[in-house]
N, C-alpha and C positions, 0 to 999 in steps of 0.2 A: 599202465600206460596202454594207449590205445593202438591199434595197427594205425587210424589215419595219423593221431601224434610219428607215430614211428614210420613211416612212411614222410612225413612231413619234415621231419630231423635228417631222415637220409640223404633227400630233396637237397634241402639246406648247405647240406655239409659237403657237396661239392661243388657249391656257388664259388669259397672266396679260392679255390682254385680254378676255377674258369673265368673269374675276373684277376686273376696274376696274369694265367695265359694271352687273356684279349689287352690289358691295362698296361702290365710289367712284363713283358714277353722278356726280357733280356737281364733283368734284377737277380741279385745273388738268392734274394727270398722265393721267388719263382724258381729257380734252379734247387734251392732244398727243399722247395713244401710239393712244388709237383714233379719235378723232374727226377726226385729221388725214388721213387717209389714207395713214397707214405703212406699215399692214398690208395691204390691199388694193394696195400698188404691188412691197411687197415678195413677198407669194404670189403676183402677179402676172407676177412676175421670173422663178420659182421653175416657176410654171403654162407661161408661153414657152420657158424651158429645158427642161422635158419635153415639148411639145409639138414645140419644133426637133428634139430627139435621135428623136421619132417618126416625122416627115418627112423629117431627112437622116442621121439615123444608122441603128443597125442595132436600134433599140430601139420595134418594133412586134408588131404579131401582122400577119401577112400577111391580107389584104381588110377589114382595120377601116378604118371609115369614118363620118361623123356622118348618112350619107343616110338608111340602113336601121336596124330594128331589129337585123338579124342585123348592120352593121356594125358598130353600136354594143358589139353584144356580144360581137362579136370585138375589136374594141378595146381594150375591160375586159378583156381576160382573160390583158391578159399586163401584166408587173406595173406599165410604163413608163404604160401606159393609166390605170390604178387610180390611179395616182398624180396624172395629168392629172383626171382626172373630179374623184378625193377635194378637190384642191386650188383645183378650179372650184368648189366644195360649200361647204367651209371660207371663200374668200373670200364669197361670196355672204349665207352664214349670217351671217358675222360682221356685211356690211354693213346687213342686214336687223335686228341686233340692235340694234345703233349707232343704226340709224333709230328703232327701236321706244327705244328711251332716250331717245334726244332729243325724239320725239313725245311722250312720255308727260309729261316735264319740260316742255315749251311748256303743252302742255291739262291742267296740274295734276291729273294722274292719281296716287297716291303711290304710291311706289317698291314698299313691299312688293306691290301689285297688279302692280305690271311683272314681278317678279324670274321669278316663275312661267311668265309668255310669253317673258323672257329664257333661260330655263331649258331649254324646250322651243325654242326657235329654236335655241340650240345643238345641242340633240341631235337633231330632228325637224324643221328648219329653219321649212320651208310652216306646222305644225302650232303653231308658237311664233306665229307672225303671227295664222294665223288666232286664237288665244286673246286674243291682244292686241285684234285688229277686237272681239272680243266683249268685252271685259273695255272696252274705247273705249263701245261702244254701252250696257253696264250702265249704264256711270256716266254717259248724256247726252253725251258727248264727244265725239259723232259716227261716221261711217262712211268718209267718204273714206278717199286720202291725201293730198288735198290739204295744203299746208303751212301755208296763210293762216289760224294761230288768232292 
């Protein structure tokens, strides 16, 4: 299998939970397949497996490292790297969506206002959140993240 197949699979496999979260925000199926912590244990899985075959296999770039910018960018640049980064991204994003759903459903924010910060958390991860703080603070809804609504 190729890095783009495997790259493309990864891609994939976090679509039908980002279409629960924007679609079914509120369905018992959303509540087990994203809100459980499936996905983040399973990319998880997935993120240690390329990270082990970095450190004891033969599947790095020689002097990548998380210290330096240039290690970092050596890292990425060979495709077992890309893989680890993209799949730290993907978990993070999703979990940050997840949040922003379920935030929005406590402090009776309506959906179609979220989908939009959903939308962009997918694809722009940082850029979907911050939409969300401000689309929070339009509607009186507050600033934190605190959880206590």
């Amino acid at each position: 299998m190729t890095y783009d197949t495997i790259f493309g699979l990864l891609n994939a496999s976090v679509v039908p939970a980002w279409a629960l979260l924007i679609l079914l925000p509120r369905a018992s199926i959303t509540r087990a397949v994203v809100h459980s912590g499936i996905y983040p244990l399973l990319l998880g899985v997935f993120y240690i497996i390329c990270f082990a075959l970095n450190i004891f296999g033969d599947l790095a770039a020689e002097g990548g490292n998380f210290f330096t910018h240039e290690g970092i960018s050596t890292l990425f640049s060979h495709p077992n790297g890309v893989l680890i980064g993209w799949s730290h991204y993907l978990v993070f994003d999703l979990f940050v969506g997840a949040w922003v759903a379920r935030d929005s459903q406590r402090r009776g924010i309506p959906h179609l206002a979220a989908i939009p910060c959903l939308l962009l958390t997918f694809i722009f991860g940082p850029v979907g959140l911050l939409c969300y703080i401000l689309v929070r603070l339009a509607m009186g809804k507050g600033f934190g993240l605190n959880e206590d609504v």
